[in-house]
C-alpha positions in Angstrom: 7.7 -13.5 -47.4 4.6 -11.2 -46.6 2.4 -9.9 -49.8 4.2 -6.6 -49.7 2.2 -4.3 -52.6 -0.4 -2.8 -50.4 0.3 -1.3 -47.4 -1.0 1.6 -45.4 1.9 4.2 -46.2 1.4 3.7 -50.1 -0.7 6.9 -50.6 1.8 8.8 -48.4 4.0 11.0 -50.7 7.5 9.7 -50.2 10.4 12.0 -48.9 13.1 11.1 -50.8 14.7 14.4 -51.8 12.2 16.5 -50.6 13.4 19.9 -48.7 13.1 20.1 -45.3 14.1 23.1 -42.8 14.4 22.6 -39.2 15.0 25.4 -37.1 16.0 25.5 -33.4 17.6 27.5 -30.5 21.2 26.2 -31.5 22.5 24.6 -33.8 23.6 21.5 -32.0 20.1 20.3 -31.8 19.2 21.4 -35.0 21.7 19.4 -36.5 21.0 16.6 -34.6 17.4 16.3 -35.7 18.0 16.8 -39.4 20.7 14.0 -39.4 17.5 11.4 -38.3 15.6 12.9 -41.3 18.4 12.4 -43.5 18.7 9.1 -42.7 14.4 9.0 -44.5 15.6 10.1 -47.2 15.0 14.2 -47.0 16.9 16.9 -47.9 17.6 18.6 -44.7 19.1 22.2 -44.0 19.6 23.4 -40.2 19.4 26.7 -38.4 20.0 27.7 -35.3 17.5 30.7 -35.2 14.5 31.7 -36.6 16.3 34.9 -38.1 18.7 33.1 -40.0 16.3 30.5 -41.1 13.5 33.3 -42.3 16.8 35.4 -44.1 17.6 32.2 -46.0 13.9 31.6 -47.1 14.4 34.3 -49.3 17.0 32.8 -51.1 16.2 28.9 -51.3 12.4 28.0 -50.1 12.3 24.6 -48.7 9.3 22.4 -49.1 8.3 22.3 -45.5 9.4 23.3 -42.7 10.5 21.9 -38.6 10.5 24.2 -35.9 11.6 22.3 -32.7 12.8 24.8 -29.8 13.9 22.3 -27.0 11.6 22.2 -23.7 14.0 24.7 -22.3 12.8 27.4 -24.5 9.7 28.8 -24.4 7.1 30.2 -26.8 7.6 28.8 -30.4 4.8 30.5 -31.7 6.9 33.6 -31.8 9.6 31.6 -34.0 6.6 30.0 -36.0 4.9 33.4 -36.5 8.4 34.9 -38.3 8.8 32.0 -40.0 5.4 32.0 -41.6 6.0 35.6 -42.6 8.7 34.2 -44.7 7.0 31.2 -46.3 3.7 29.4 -47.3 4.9 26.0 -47.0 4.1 23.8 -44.2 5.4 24.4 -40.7 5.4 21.9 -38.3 5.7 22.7 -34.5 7.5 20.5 -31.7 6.0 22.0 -28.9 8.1 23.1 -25.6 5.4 23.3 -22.8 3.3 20.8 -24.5 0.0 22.2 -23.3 -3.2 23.0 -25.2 -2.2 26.8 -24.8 0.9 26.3 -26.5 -0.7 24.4 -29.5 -3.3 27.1 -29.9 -0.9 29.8 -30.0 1.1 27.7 -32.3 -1.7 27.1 -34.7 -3.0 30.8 -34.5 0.8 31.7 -35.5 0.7 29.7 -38.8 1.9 26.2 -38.0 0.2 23.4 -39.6 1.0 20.8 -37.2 2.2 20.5 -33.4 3.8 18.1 -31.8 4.0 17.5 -28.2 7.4 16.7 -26.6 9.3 14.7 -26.4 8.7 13.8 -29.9 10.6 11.1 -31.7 11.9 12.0 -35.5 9.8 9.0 -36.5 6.4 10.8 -35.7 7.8 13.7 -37.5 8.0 12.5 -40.7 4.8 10.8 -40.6 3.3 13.9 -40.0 5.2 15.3 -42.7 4.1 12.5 -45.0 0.7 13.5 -43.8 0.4 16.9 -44.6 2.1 16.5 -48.3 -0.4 13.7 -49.0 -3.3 16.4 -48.4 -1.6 19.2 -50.1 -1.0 16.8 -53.1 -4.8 15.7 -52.8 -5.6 19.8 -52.8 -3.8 20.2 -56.0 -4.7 17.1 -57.6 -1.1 16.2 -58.7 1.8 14.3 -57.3 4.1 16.8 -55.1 7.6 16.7 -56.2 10.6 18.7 -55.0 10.9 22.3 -57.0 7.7 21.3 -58.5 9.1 19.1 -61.1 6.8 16.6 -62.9 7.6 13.0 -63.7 8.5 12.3 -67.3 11.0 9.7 -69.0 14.5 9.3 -67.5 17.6 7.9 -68.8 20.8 6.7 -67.2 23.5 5.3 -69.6 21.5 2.5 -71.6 18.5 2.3 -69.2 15.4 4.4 -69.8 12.4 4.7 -67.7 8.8 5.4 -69.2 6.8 6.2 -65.9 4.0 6.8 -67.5 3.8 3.0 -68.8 6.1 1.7 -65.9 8.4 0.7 -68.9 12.0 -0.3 -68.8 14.1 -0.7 -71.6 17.8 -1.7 -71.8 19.7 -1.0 -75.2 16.6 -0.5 -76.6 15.3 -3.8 -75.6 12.1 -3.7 -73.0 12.8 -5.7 -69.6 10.5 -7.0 -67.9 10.1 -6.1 -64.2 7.9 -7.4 -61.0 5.8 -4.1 -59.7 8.2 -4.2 -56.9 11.3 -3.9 -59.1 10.0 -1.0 -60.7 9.2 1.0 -57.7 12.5 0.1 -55.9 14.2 1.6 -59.6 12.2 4.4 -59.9 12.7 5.8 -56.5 16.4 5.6 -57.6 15.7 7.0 -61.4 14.0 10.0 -59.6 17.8 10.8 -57.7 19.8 9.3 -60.1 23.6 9.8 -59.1 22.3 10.7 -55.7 22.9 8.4 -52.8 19.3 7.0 -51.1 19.1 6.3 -47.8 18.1 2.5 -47.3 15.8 3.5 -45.0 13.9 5.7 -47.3 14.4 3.1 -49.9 12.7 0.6 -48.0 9.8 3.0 -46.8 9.1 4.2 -50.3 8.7 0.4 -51.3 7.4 -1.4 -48.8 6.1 1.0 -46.0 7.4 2.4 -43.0 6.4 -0.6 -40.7 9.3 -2.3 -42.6 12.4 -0.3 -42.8 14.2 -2.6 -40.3 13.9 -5.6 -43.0 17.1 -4.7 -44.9 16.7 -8.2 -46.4 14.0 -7.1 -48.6 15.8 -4.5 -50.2 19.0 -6.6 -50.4 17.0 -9.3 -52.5 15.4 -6.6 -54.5 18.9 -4.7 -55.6 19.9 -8.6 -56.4 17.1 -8.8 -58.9 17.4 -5.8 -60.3 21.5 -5.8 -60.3 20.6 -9.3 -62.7 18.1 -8.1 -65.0 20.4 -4.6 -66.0 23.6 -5.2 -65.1 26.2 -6.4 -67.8 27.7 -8.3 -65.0 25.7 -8.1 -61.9 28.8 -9.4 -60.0 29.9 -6.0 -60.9 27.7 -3.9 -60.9 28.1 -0.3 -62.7 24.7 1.2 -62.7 23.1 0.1 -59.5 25.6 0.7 -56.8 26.2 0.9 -52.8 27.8 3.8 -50.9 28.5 1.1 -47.7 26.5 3.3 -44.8 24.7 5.3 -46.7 22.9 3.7 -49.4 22.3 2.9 -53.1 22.4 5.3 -56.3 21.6 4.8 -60.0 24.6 5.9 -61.7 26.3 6.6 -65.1 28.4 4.1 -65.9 32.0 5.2 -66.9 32.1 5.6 -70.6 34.9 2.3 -70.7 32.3 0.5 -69.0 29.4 0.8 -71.2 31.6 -0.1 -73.8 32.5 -3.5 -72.6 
């Protein structure tokens, strides 16, 4: 097995969680762009219009934001330019004409970044990775979603110190491989919320490997035997079969046992 710790993509703020709004002319193709983004790991809410996406700003802001119009609509700098009016997060733009008019007008609008099409979801979050990694850099802290900071967590009888990278299990410290404890902590930070594999694997290993499912596989294993009761059955550490995993709290007969 490769020397995994140090990759490329570790600076990159992972996107487990984090809110994302991508608007388009219909919601067909809205929808079908924020299902690949789910499948990173991101929080995704669709709109089929700039109107309804700028209306629902008021209510719930999202972290950052994808306009993507389809090539058979023109002029997203008009969409980008209401959207902006409506938030200060950042906007990315998937371009329709894909010409150096279209991005300047895009950028003098309020987007952050444009995309030429056809654009693959792929490029779009690393973009989005991108720009959170320099907004983080700006304000010298980690970004989190709804600006949360990190401090101890506990599920059941495991707590998490990530401020010392310390696990304990009733009370009793286990030790764990720096790999281990990212792979937990990414599911600590949505615990009883279902991670996309994908997402998993990105956050822990990079992006270049989200196709080795072996990895994280091996990983849960290790974990599954270190903080499970019974790691044939597991209770805290479980898979949602095409989905993902989640840190859960056991039942209360379970912890018992």
């Amino acid at each position: 097995m490769p020397d995994l710790r140090i990759r490329d993509t570790a600076e990159l703020p992972p996107p487990v969680g984090l809110r994302v709004a991508v608007v388009s002319q219909g919601l067909d193709r809205a929808c079908d762009r924020a299902r690949e983004l789910e499948a990173s790991g991101y929080r995704v809410a669709a709109f089929g219009d700039p109107a309804a996406a700028a209306a629902a700003f008021e209510r719930a802001e999202p972290d950052a934001v994808v306009v993507d119009l389809g090539r058979e609509v023109g002029f997203p700098s008009e969409a980008i330019a209401r959207l902006r009016r409506a938030t200060g997060v950042p906007i990315i733009a998937v371009g329709c004409a894909g010409t150096t008019a279209e991005m300047l007008r895009c950028f003098e609008a309020g987007a952050d970044e444009y995309c030429r099409p056809p654009c693959s979801t792929d490029e779009i979050d690393l973009r989005l990775r991108a720009l959170l990694r320099r907004i983080e850099m700006t304000a010298g802290r980690e970004v989190r979603p709804n600006g949360s900071t990190p401090g101890r967590v506990r599920v059941g009888a495991i707590e998490i110190d990530p401020a010392s990278q310390t696990v304990w299990k009733d009370g009793r410290e286990v030790p764990l491989s720096p790999t281990e404890y990212r792979l937990l902590w990414t599911l600590a930070e949505h615990a009883g919320e279902v991670v996309p594999s994908k997402a998993l694997i990105a956050r822990v290993w990079g992006n270049q490997y989200t196709g080795e499912t072996h990895y994280l596989r091996l990983y849960i294993r290790y974990l599954r035997q270190k903080l499970e009761d019974d790691p044939s059955q597991p209770r805290y550490i479980v898979n949602r079969w095409g989905a993902g995993y989640a840190l859960e709290e056991p039942e209360p007969a379970a912890m018992a046992v």
